[in-house]
TIRO-2110 file (N, C-alpha, C; in Angstrom, 1 decimal):
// TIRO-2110
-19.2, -7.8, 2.2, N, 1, A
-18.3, -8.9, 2.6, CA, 1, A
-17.4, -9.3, 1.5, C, 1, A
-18.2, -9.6, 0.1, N, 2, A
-17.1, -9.8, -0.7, CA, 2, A
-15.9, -8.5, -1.0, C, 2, A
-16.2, -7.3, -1.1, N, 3, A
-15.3, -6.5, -1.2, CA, 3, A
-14.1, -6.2, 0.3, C, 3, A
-14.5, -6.6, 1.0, N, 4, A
-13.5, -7.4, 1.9, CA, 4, A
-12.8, -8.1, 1.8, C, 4, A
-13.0, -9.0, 1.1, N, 5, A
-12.2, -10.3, 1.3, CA, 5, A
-11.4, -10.1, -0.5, C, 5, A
-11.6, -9.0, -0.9, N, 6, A
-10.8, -8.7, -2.3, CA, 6, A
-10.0, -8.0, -1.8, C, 6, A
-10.3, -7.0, -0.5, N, 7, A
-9.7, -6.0, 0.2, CA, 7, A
-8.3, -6.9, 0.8, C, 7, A
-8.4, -7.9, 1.7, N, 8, A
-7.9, -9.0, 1.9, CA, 8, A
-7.1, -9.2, 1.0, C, 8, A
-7.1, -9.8, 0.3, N, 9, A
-6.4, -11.2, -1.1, CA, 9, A
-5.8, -10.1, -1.7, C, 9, A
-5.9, -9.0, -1.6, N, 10, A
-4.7, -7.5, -2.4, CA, 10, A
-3.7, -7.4, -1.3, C, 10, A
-4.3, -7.5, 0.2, N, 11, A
-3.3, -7.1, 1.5, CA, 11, A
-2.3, -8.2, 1.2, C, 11, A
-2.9, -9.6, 1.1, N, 12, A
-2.0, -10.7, 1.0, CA, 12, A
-1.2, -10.6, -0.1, C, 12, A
-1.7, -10.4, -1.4, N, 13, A
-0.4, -10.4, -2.5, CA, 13, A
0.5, -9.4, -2.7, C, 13, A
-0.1, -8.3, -2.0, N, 14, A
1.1, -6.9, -1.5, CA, 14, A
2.1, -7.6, -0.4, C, 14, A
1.9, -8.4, 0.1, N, 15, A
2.7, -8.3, 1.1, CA, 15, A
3.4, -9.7, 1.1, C, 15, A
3.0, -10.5, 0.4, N, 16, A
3.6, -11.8, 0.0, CA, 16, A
4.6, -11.4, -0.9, C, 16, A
4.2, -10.9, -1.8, N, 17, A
5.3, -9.8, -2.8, CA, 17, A
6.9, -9.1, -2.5, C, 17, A
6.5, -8.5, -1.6, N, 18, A
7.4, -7.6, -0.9, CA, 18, A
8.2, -8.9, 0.3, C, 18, A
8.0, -9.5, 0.8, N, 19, A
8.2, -10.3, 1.6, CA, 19, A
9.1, -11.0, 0.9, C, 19, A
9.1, -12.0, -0.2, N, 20, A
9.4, -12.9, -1.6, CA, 20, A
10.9, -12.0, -1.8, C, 20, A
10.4, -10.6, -1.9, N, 21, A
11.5, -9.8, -2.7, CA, 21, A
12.2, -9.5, -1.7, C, 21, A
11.9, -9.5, -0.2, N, 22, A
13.2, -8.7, 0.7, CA, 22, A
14.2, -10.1, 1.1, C, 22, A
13.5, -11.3, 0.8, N, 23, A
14.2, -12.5, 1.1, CA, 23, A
14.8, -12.5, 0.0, C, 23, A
15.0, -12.4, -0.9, N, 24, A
15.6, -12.6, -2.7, CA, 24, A
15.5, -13.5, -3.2, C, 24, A
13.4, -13.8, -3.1, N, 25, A
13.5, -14.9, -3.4, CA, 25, A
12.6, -14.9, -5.2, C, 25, A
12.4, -13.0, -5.0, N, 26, A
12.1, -12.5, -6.6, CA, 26, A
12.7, -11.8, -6.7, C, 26, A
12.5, -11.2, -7.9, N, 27, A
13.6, -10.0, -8.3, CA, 27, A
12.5, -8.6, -8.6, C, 27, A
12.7, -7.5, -8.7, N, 28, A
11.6, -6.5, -8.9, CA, 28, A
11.3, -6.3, -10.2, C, 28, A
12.1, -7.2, -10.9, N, 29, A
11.7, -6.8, -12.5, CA, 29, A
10.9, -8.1, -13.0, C, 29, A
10.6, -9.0, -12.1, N, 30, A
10.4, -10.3, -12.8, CA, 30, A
9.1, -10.0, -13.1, C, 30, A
8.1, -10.7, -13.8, N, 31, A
6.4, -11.0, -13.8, CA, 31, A
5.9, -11.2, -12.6, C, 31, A
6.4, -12.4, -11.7, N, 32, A
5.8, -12.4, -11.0, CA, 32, A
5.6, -11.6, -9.8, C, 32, A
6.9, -10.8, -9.4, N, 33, A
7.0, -9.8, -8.6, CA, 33, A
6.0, -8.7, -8.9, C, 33, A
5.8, -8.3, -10.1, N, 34, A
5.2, -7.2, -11.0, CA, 34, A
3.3, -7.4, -10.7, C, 34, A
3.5, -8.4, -10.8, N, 35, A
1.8, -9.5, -11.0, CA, 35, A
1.4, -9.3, -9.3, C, 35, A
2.0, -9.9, -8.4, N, 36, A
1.5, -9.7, -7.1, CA, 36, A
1.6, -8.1, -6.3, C, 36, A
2.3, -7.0, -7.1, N, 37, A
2.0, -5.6, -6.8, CA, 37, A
0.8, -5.2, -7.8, C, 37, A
0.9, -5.8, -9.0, N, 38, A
-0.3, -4.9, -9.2, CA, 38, A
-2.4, -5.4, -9.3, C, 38, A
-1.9, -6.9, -9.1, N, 39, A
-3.3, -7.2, -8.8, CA, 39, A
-3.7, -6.9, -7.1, C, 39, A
-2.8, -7.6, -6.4, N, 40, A
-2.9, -6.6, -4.5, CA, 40, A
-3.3, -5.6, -4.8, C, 40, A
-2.7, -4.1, -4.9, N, 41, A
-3.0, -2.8, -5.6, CA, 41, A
-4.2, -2.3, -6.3, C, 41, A
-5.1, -3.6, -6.8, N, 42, A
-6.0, -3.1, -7.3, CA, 42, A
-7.4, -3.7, -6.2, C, 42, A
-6.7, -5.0, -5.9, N, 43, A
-7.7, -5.7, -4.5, CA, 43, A
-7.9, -4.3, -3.6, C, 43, A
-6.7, -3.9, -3.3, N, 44, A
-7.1, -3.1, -1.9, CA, 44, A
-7.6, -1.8, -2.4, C, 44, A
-7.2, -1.7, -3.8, N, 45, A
-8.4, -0.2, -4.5, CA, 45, A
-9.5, -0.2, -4.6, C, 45, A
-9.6, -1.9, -4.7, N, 46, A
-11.6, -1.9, -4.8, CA, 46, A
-12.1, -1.8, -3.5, C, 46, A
-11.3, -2.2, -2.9, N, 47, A
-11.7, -1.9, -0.9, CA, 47, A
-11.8, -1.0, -0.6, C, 47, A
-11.0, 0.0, -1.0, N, 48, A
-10.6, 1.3, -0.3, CA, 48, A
-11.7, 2.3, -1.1, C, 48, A
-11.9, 1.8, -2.9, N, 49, A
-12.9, 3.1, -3.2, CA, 49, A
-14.3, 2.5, -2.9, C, 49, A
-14.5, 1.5, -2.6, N, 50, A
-15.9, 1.0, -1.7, CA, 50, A
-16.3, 1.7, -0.5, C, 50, A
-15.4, 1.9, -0.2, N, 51, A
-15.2, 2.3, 1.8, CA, 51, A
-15.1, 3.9, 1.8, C, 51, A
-14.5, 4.8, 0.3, N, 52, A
-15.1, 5.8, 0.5, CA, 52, A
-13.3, 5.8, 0.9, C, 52, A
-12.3, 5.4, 0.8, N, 53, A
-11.0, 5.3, 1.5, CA, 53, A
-10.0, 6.4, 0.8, C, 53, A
-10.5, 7.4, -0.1, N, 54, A
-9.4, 8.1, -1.2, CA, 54, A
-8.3, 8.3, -0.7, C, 54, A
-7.9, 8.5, 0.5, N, 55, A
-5.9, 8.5, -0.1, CA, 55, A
-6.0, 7.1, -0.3, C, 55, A
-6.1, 6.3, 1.1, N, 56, A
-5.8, 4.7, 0.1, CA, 56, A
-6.4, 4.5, -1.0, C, 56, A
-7.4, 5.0, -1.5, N, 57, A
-7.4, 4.5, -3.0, CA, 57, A
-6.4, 5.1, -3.9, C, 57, A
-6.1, 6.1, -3.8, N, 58, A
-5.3, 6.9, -4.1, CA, 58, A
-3.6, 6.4, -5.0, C, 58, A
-3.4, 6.1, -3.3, N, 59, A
-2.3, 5.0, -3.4, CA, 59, A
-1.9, 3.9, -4.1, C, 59, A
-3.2, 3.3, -3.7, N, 60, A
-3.2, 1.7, -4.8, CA, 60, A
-3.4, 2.5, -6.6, C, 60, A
-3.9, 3.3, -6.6, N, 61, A
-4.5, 3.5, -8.0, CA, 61, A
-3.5, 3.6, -8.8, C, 61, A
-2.2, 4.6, -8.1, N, 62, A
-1.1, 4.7, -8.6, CA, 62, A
0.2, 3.7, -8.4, C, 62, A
-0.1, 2.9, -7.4, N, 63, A
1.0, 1.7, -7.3, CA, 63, A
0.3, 0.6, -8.5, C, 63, A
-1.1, 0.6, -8.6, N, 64, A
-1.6, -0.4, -9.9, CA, 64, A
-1.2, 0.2, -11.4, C, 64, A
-0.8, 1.4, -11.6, N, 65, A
-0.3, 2.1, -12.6, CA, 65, A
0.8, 1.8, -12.6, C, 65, A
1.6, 2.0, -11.8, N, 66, A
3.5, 1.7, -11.7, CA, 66, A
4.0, 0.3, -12.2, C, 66, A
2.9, -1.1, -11.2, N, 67, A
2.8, -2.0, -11.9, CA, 67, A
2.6, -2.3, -13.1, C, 67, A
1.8, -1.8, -13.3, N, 68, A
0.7, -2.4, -14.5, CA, 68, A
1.9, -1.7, -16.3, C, 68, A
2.5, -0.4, -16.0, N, 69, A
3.9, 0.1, -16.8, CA, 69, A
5.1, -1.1, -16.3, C, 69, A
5.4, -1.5, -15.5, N, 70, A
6.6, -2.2, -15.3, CA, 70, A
6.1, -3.4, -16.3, C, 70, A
4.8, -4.3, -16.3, N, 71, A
4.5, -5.4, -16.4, CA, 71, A
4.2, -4.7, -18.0, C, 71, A
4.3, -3.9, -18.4, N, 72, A
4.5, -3.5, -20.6, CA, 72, A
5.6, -3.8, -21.1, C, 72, A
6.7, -2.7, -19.6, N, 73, A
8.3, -2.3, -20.3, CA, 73, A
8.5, -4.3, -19.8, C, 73, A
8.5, -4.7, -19.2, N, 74, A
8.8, -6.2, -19.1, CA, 74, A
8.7, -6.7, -20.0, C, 74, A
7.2, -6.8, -20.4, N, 75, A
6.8, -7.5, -21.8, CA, 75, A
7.6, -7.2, -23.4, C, 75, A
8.1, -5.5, -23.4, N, 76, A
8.9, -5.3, -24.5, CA, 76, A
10.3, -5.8, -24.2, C, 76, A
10.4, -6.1, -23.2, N, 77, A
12.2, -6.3, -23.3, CA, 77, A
12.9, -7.3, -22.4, C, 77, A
11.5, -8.4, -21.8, N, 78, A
11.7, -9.3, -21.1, CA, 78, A
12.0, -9.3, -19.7, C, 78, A
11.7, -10.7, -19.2, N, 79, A
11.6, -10.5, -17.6, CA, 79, A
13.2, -10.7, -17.4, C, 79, A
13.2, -10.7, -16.2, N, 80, A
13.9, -11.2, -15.1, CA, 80, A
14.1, -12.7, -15.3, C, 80, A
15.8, -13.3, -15.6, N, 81, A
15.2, -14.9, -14.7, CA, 81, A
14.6, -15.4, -14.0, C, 81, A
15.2, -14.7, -12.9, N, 82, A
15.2, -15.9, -11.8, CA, 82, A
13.3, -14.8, -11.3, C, 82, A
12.6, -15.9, -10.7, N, 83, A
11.4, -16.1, -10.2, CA, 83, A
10.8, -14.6, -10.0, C, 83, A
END
């Protein structure tokens, strides 16, 4: 149950994320844009390698990598303004 509801709260920050960003109401380089791809990404990796899910784990493992590099090069050379 609890790895569900981690499964969940990744579905939601993936898609709150993406949602935020197609309205322009983040930018793709900001933190917080970066933060809600790569903790989602890792929610639904712990779902998916629970469940035995490898391409979705798959997926997430390397979209939590993509983040998790954006959210360094960010850190060396700063965010984004706006939100």
């Amino acid at each position: 149950m609890i790895i569900q509801a981690i499964g969940w709260a990744g579905t939601t920050l993936l898609l709150l994320g993406f949602y935020l960003l197609s309205k322009g109401k983040m930018q793709g380089r900001s933190y917080n844009y970066q933060l809600t791809q790569f903790f989602g990404a890792v929610g639904i990796g712990i779902s998916a390698f629970a469940q035995h899910a490898w391409p979705a784990f798959a997926v997430e493992f390397v979209w939590a990598i993509i983040a998790g590099a954006t959210l360094i090069s960010l850190g060396r050379r700063g965010p984004s303004k706006r939100f």
